[in-house]
N, C-alpha and C positions, 0 to 999 in steps of 0.2 A: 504493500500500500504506500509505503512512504517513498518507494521508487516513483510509484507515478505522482503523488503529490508533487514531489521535487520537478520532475519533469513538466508537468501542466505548468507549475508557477513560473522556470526559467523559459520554457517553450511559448509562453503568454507574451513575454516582456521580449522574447527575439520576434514573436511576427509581429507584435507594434511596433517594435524599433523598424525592422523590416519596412513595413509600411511604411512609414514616416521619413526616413532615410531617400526610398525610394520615390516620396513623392517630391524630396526638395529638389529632385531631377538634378542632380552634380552644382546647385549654387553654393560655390566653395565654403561662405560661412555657414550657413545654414546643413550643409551637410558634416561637416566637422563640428557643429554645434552636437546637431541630433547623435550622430554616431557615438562620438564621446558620450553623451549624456542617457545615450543606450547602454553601453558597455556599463556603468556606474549603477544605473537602477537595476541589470542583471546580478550584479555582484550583490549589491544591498538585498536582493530580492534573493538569491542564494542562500546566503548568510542567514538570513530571516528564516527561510523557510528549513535548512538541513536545522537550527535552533528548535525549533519548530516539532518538526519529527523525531528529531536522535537525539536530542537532550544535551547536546552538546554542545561547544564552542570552535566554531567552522575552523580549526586552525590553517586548517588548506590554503584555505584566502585572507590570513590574518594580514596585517596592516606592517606589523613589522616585519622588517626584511623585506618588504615587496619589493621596493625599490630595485636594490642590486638583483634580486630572483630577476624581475621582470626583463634588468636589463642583460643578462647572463643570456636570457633565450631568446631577445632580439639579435646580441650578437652571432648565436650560434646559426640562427633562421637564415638571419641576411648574409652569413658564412656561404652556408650552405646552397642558397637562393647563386651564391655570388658564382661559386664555384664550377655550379650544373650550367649556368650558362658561359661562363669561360669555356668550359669542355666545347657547349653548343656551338659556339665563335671558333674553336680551334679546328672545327669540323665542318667551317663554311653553315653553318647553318642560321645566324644570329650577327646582324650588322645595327651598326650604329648611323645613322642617315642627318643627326643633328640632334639640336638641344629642344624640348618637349615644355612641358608647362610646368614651371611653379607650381601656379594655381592649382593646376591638378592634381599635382602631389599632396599637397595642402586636404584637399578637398577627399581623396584616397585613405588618409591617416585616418579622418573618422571615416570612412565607409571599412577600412581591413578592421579599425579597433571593434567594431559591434562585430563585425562577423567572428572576429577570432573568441572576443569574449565568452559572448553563447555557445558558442561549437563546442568550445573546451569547456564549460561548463556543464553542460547538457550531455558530452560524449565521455568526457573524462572525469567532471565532477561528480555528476549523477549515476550512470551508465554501467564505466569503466570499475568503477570506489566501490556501487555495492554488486555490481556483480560478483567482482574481485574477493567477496566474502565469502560467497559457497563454490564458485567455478574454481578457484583461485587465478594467477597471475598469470599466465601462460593464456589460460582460459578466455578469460573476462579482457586479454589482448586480442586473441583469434576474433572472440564474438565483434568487440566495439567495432575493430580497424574493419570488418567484414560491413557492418552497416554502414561505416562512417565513406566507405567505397561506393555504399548502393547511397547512401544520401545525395552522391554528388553524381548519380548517371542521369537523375534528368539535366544537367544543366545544360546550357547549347554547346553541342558539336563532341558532346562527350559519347566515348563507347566503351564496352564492356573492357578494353584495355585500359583505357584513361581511370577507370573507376578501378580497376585492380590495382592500376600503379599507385591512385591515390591511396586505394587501402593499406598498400603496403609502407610507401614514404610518408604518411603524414598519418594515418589512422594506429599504424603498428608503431610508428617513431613517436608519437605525441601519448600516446598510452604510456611506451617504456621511458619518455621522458617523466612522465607523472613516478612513474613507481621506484625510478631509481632518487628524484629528490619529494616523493611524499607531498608536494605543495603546488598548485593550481598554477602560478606566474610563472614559473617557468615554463611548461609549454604555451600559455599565453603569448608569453615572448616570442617562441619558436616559431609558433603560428602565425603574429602579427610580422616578424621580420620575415620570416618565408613571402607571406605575401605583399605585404610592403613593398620589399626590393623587386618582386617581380612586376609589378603594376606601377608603384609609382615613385620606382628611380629607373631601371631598366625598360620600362614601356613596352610589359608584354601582357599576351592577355592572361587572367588567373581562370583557375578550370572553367574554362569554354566562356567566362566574361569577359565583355569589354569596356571599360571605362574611359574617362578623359585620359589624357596622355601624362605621362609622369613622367622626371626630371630629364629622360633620356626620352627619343624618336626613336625605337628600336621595333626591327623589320626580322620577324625566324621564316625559313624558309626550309625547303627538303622534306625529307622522309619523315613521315609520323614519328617511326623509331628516334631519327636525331634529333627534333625539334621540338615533336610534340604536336605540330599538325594545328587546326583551330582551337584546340583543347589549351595550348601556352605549354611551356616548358614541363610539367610536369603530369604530361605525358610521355617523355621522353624517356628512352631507357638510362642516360645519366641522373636524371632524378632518381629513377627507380634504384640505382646501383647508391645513391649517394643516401636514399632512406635505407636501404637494406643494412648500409654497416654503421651507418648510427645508431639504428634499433639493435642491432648488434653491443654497440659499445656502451650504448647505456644499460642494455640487459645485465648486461657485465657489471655494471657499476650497481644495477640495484642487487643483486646478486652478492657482490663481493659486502654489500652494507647489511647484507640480511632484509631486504624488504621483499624478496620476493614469496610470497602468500601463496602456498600449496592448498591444493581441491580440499575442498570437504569430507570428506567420508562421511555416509549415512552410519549412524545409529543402529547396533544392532543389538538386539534381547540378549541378555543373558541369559544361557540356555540353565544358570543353577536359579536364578530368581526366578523364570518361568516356572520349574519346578516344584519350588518348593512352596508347602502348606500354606 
């Protein structure tokens, strides 16, 4: 029950941000207003609500520390983001044509921050955390990163590969980034600078959308496999290669800290208490 509570309550506040985002149609204040001010009542509205069901104090999304967490998984994201398309450019697939818009990047920052917010919330806070109770970690990785694939196949120009790569680079990488550091802003971060740098510093498209142009004019061309095709970079098999051994390396890390949360086992009768008078 409290799984879907939490979900109704973060899932509420992501399609009115949605909506609202959506209708300021890219007016740079007004969308960096809403966005931001989306991201904010997700979190409060989180917080509020895990309070709420599990009697507990959200420390996931606590206030201290965020700061450096948040910024730890921008830099890892926009690493990462930076990286896949250097490989793309090294491979002819990804050119720079000139300089793109401020504005738009501006205007970007709130539209990645609501999206990242709620996904990681909703996939990883809610989702991921209690599934992770009875499936355990391995589990509650397969299941989320498997949905968090099929959540992104309607979007335009997306196909059953796009939707696998994303399951694997960002659905299976944002899971094990949760479980190796325990706390929400970190793959926040990962999520926001992944997409950030791909939309509005590089000027590419983010799965299968298109926005205003960001800090860079940048043009991918070639094979699905090298570029990613209409889907944006992460479709690409370098995306795919660059989430596989981060999910990798953070496995490793929650691992070696002891967070990684082994299955459940059912409950079984003791066959001397059944027995006895």
């Amino acid at each position: 029950m409290r799984l879907l509570k939490q979900l109704a309550a973060v899932a509420a506040v992501a399609l009115a941000g949605s909506l609202s985002v959506g209708a300021a149609d890219w007016n740079v204040p007004l969308t960096l207003l809403l966005g931001l001010a989306t991201a904010a009542l997700a979190l409060l509205v989180y917080a509020w609500v895990v309070r709420r069901t599990e009697h507990r104090a959200p420390v996931e999304v606590a206030v201290r520390g965020a700061g450096p967490a948040l910024g730890r998984g921008v830099l890892i994201g926009t690493g990462m983001f930076a990286a896949v398309i250097a490989s793309i450019a090294l491979f002819g697939g990804y050119r720079v044509t000139g300089w793109g818009s401020a504005a738009g990047a501006v205007a970007l920052v709130g539209f990645m921050a609501a999206g990242a917010v709620t996904e990681e919330l909703l996939f990883r806070g809610v989702l991921f955390r209690i599934v992770e109770e009875r499936a355990g970690t391995w589990g509650a990785l397969l299941l989320t990163a498997a949905l968090f694939g099929l959540a992104h196949l309607p979007n335009p120009n997306a196909t059953l590969w796009s939707s696998l790569a994303v399951a694997v680079e960002a659905g299976a990488l944002l899971a094990a980034v949760y479980a190796a550091t325990r706390n929400l802003w970190v793959p926040i971060g990962v999520h926001f600078g992944w997409n950030f740098a791909a939309g509005g510093v590089f000027g590419t498209d983010v799965s299968g959308r298109t926005g205003p142009d960001g800090l860079l004019d940048g043009v991918t061309s070639g094979s699905t496999a090298l570029s990613g095709g209409g889907f944006g970079p992460e479709g690409s098999v370098f995306a795919l290669l660059a989430g596989v051994t981060l999910t990798a390396g953070f496995m490793w890390l929650a691992r070696r800290r002891g967070n990684v949360v082994p299955r459940r086992k059912r409950a079984t009768a003791d066959p001397a208490a059944t027995l006895a008078p």
